[in-house]
N, C-alpha and C positions, 0 to 999 in steps of 0.2 A: 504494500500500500504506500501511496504518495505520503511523504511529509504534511506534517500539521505546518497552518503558517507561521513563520516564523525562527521554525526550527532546523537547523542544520543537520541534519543527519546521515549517519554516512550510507552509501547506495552504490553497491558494488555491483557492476555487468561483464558478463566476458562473453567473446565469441570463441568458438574454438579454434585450436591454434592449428596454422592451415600448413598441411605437408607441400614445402617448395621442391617436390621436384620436375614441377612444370610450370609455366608463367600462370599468374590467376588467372583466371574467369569469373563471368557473373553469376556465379552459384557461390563462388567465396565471397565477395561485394556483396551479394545477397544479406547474408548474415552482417556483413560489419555497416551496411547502410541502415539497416534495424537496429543495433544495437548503440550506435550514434545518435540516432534518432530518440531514443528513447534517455542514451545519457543528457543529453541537450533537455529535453523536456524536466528529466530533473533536476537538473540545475538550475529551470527559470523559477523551480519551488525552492531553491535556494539549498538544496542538497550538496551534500559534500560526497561528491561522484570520483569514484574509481572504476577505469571505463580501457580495459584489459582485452588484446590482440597479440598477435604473435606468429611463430613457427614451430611447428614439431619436426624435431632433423634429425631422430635417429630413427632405428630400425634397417632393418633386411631389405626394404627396396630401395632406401635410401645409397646403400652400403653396395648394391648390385648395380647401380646406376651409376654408381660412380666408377666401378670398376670397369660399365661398358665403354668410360670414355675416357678412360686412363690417367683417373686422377682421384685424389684422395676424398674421402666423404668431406673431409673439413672444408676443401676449396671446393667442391659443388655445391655446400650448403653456402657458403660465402656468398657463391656469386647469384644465387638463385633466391637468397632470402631476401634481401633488398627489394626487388622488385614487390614483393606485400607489402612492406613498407611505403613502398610509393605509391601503389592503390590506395593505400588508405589517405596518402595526401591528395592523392588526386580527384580524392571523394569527398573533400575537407571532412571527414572523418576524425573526433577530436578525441581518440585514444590519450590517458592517461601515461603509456607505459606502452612499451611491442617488448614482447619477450620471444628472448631463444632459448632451445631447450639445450646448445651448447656452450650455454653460459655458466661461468664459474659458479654464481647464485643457484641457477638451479642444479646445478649438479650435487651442491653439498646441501640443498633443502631435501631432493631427492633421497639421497644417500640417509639424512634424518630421518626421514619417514618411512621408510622401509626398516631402517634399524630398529624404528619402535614397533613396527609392527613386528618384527620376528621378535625383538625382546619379548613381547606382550604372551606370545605362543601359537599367533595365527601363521605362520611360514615353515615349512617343512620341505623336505628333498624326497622326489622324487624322481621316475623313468616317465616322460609322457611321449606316447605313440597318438599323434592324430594327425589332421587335414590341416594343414594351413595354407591362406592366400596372402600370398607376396604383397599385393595390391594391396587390400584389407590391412594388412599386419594383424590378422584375428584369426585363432581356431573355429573349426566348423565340424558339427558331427556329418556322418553321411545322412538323415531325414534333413538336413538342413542344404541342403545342394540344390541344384536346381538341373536335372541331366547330369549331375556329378561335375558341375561347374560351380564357383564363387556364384550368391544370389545375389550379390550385388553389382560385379565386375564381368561377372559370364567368361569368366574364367580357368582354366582348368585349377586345382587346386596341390599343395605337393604334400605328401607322407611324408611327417616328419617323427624321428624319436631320437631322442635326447637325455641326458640328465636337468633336472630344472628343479628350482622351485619354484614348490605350492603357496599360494596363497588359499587360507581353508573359507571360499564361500560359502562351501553349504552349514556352515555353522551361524549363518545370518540371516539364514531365510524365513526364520516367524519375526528376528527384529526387524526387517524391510518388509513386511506384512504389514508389522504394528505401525512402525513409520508411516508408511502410506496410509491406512486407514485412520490414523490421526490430524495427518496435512493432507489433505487429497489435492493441495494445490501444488504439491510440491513435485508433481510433473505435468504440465501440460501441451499442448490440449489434455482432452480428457479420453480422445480414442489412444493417444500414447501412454495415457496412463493406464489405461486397459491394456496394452501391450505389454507393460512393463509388468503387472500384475500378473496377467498370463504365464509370462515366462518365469518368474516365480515361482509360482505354484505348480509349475512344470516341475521342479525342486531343481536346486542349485547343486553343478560340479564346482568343486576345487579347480581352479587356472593358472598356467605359469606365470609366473612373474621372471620368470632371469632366461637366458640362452646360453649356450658357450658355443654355438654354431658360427656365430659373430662376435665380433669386437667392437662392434660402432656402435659405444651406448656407452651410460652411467654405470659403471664396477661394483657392484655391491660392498657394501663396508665389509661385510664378515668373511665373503669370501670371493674375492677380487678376480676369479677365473669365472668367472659367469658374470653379464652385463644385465642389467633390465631390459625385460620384456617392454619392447617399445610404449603400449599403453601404460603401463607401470611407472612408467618416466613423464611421460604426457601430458596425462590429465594432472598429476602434482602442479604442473604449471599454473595455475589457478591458485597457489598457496605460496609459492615460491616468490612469485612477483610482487608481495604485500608482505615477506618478513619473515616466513614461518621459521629460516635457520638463522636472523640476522638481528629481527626487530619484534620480538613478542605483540610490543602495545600496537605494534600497528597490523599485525596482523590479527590482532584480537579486534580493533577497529572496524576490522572491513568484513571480516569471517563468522559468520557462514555468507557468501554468496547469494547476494538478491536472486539472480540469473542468468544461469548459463543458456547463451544462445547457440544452440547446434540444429544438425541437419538429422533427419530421422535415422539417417545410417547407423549412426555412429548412439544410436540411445542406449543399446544396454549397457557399454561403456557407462554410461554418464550417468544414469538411473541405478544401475545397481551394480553394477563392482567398484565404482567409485566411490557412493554412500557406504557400502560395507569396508572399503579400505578404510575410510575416514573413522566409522566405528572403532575399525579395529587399532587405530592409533591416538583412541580418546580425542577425538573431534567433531564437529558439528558437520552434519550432513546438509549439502544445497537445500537453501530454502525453493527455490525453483529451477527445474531443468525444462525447459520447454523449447523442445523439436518441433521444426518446421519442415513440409515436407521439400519435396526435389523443384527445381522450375527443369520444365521438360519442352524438348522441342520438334514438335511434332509425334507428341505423343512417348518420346524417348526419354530419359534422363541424361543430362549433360554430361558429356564425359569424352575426355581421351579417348580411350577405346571407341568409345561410337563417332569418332570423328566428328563431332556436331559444337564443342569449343567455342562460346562468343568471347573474344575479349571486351571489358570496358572501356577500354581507350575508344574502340573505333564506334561506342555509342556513347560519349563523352565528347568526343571531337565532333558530331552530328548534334546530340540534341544538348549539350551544355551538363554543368554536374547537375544545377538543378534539375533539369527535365531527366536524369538518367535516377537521381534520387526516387522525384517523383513519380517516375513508373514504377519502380518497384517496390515501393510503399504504398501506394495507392491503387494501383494497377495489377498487383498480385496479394491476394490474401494471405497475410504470416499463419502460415499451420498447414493448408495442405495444399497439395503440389498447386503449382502455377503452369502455367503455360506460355513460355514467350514468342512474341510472334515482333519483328518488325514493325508491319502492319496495324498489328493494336497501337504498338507505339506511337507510333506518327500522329495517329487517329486521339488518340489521348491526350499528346502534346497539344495538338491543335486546337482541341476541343475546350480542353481544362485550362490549359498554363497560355497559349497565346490569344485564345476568345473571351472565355470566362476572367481570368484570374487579369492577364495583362491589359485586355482592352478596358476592365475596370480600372486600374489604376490608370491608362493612359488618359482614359476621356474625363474621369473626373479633375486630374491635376489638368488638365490641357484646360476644361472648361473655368478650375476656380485661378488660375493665373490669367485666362482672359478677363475674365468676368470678373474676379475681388481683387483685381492688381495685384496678384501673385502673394497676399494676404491670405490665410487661413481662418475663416469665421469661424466660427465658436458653433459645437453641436447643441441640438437643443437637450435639454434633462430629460423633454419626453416624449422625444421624436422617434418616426415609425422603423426606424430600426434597431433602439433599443433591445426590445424583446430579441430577435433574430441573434445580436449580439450573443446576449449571456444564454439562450439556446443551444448558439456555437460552442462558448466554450463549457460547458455541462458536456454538452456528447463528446467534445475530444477528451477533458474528462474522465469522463468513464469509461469509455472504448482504451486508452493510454491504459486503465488499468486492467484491462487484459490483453494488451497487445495486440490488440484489433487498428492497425495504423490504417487499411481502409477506410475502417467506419472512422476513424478520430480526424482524420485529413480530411473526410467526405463531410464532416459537420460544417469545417470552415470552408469548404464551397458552398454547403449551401447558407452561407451570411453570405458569400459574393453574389452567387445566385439572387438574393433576396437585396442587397444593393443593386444588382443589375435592375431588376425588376422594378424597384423604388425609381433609378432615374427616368426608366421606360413609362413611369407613371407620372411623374411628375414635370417630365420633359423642363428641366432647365434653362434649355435654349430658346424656349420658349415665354419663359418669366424673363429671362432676360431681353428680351427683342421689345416684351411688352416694358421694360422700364422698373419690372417691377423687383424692385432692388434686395429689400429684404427677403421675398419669398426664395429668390435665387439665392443668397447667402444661407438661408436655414437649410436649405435642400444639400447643398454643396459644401455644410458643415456638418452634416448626418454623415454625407458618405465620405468626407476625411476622414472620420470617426472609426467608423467600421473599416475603414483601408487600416487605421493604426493598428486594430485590433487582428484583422487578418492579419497581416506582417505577425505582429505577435505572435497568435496561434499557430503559423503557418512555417515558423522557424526552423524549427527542428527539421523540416522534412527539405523545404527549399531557403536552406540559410543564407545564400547570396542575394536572392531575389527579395528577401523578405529585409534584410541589411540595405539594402541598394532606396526599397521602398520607403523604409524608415528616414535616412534620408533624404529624401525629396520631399517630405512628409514637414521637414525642418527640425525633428526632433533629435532631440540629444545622446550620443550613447550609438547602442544597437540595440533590439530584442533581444538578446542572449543580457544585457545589463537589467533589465526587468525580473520583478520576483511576483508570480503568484502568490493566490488568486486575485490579490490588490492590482495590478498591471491590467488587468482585463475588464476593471470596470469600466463600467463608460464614461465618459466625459471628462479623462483626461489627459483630452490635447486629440490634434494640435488645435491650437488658435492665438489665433496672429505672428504663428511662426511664416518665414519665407520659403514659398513654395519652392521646387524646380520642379516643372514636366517631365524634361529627361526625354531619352530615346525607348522607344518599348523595350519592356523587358521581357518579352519571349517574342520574336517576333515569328509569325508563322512558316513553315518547313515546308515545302512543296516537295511531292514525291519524288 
């Protein structure tokens, strides 16, 4: 839940950290433009936001990749991890921290947390004989295959056996029982929480945690010939980057985790061998893990293997960060699969960000700089789109607090919507042709009002546009300087600040 007003409190988000062994795509954007979106939003409540990205760069096909190109894992993760790094600026993306998972920090938080869980008595050695995929870096029974392929990669999968240790999950299967049916929010949606249930109650195997197949990983403190099991290593990320072997109080600050943002692949990771790791080393488990599903194209899931790979450069250099924001927050539902189409895009842009959103702002500052000498009148206290306002911001609101960024973005088009409609009724061009001075300044002091307001609510998702707006607007600051729910009331500002029109800000894309 949002912050009371007032109150700073801390608000920790993470996306998961994205294996670089291929440039991004917009399935990885996907997650970090929602989890942006959402730190942004808590911080106009004045929240004290830790807002956590990164890389995962160990593992077997890390270590096989590198070797196909003749060069060590440390220089392929070098040159390849950067590049997430600059997605995320390219998306002004305002991560707190990017973690590597071959940093000094995480290695010796790592190394901690594994020590206490073997101290504890959940780690043991064994011989494990099963399916593993390269791709995945995960075991798979054979009823889990799909043709006796990876079901996620459709890949063949390899026999592996080994000495390793256990990690003992099935010793946690009524306490992740109890957990969930006490927080039921603490996976969501709620068909993923039924997922995670299911396999549950399926009952829990013990999983390796170490290899000695490979060398590209975290050494275990006890016994330095076997490395971590790349997820083993992984998800600690999320504990490493806030203190857990460096800085107690600040990891006690931030921890347990508002929300981890992932993709459904990777849920029982994150839903249950990671809340049971946590157990087992006397720690609090995610207060919410909530998977979203695949954006798929044409019906496919994105991926290398299926050849079908968009980068966001090349719909970033077409529709602007904002409009590449805006579709994928607005334009694909967080939680289950999307589908992206070009097509929709355009049609969206055009629709929403250069008719709707920018022809409002253009026509009303175009009109109150002709018409109030470039003065901003004063809205009235209870003029016709008060109401509309504070409707707006109720439903972003409430939709924000389930990560519904459709429905929370779709409240504040419709106040533009409902400003459009207002000047379509009131026709100001016309109060002014007739002389009539005042009716045109209360008209064209309503819909200042609700531009401020839009800008406002409308930050998080299109932060330059909504920046850009603010000042022409004459107002001081930016929206990201504002603190709910005080910011969003009406009537204050602008008036009598100095307009600019400015050049449109979305201007329309012809196919």
């Amino acid at each position: 839940m949002r912050s009371r007003p007032g109150e700073a409190q801390p608000f920790y988000v993470t996306t998961p950290i994205y294996y670089p062994n291929d440039v991004p795509h917009i399935g990885h954007a996907y997650t970090s433009v929602a989890a942006d979106a959402l730190a942004r939003w808590r911080r106009l409540w004045g929240d004290d936001v830790m807002f956590l990205t990164g890389t995962d760069e160990h593992g077997l096909k890390m270590q096989r990749t590198a070797e196909a190109e003749g060069i060590t894992p440390q220089e392929l993760v070098d040159r390849t991890s950067p590049t997430f790094r600059e997605l995320a600026t390219s998306l002004d993306i305002t991560n707190s921290d990017f973690i590597r998972t071959t940093e000094p920090r995480h290695h010796a938080a790592v190394q901690q947390f594994l020590q206490k869980i073997y101290d504890n008595g959940y780690i043991e050695l064994g011989t494990y004989e099963g399916l593993y995929c390269v791709s995945c870096e995960a075991y798979y029974t054979e009823d889990e295959l799909m043709d006796g392929n990876c079901p996620i990669h459709a890949r063949p999968v390899e026999r592996v056996t080994e000495d390793n240790y256990f990690f003992q999950l099935s010793r946690f299967e009524d306490r992740l029982l109890e957990h969930y049916d006490a927080r039921p929010e603490a996976v969501q949606p709620e068909t993923r929480r039924n997922e995670v249930l299911g396999f549950i109650k399926q009952g829990l195997r013990d999983f390796s945690v170490s290899r000695t197949s490979i060398t590209w990983g975290v050494p275990l403190p006890w016994d330095p010939k076997h490395v971590a099991y790349v997820w083993a290593d992984a998800l600690f990320n999320y504990c490493s980057a806030i203190g857990y072997a460096t800085d107690r109080e600040r990891f006690d600050r931030y921890w347990p985790v508002d929300y981890h943002l992932i993709g459904k692949d990777i849920l029982r990771f994150h839903a249950v061998y990671w809340p049971a790791m946590l157990f087992a080393a006397d720690e609090a488990p995610p207060k919410c893990v909530f998977a979203h599903g695949w954006l798929q194209i044409g019906g496919d899931k994105m991926s290398k293997t299926q050849g079908n790979v968009i980068r966001p450069a090349d719909l970033i250099e077409e529709f602007g960060v904002d409009g590449y924001r805006y579709h994928f927050l607005a334009d694909q539902r967080f939680g289950p699969d999307g589908e992206f189409s070009y097509e929709n895009m355009l049609a969206r842009y055009n629709a929403d960000l250069a008719n709707n959103f920018g022809n409002l702002a253009n026509r009303v500052l175009n009109m109150a700089v002709s018409y109030c000498e470039g003065v901003a009148p004063e809205a009235r206290a209870e003029g016709p789109l008060v109401e509309a306002s504070r409707v707006a911001f109720d439903g972003v609101q409430a939709a924000m607090e389930h990560l519904d960024f459709a429905r929370a973005f779709g409240a504040v088009w419709d106040l533009i919507r409902a400003a459009n409609s207002f000047i379509e009724d009131q026709e100001p061009w016309k109060l002014h042709k007739a002389g009539d001075t005042a009716a045109t300044a209360a008209v064209l002091g309503d819909c200042l009002e609700a531009l401020r307001i839009v800008a406002l609510l409308a930050s998080p998702v299109i932060p330059r546009a909504a920046a850009e707006l603010w000042t022409r607007l004459g107002l001081e600051g930016g929206p990201e300087d504002q603190r709910l729910p005080d910011a969003a009331a009406w009537g204050l500002g602008p008036s009598g600040t100095k307009l600019d029109k400015g050049a449109p800000l979305f201007p329309r894309i012809e196919s």
